[in-house]
N, C-alpha and C positions, 0 to 999 in steps of 0.2 A: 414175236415178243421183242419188244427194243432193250438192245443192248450199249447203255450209255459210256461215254467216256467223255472228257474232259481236255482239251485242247489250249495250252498259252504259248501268245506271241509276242517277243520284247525284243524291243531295239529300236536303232535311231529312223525316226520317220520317212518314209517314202513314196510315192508313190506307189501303188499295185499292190503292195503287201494282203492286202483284203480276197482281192484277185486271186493273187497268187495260191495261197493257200486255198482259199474256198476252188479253186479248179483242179485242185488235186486230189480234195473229197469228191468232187462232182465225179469226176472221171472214175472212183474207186466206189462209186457206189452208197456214198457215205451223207446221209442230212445233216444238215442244220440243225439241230431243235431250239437253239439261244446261243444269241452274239450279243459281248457288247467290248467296246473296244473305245478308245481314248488316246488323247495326246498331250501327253504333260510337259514342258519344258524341252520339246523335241526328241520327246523318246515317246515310243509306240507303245501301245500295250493291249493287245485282244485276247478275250478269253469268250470260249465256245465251247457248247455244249455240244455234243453229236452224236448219233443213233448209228450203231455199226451194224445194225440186222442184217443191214443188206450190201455190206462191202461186200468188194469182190477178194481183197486181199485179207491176206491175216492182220492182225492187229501188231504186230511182229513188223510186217513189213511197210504198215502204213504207218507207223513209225519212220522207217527211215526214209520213206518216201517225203513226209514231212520236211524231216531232218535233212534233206538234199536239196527242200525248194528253199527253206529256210535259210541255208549257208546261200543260195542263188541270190536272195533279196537281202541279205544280211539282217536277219533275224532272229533270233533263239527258236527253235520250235520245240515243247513238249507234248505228248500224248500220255494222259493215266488214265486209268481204267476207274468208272464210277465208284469200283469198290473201294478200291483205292483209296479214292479222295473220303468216302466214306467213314471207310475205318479209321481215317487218320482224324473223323470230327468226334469219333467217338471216344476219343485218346482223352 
């Protein structure tokens, strides 16, 4: 059963960034389901959609794994949980 969450990336553009991140899902086990991402006035901005069924880490830690390639590439990284985003459209 897929368990979605919700993935953004902001900051000033560079190369790899795409890379970057997408290999540290790969390596954790974690898909893609929906990318889409953009560059406005020299700032970055990708947001992703992803299926955690099959990570190998918690959701806890593939957070900070995020958050450590994200400071590497100078990016902001967040991870929410689908509910998350959910609940907050039902606000």
């Amino acid at each position: 059963m897929p368990q979605y969450a919700v993935i953004t990336v902001v900051g000033k553009d560079r190369v790899g960034i795409v890379a970057g991140i997408s290999s540290v899902l790969a390596e954790q086990g974690v898909n893609i389901v929906d990318i889409s991402q953009t560059v406005l006035r020299g700032m970055f901005a990708m947001i992703m959609v992803v299926d955690l069924a099959g990570a190998k880490v918690s959701v806890g830690e593939l957070r900070e794994l995020l958050k450590k390639k994200g400071k590497e590439l100078g990016v902001d990284v967040a991870l929410h949980s689908a509910e998350l985003v959910e609940s907050v459209e039902r606000l």
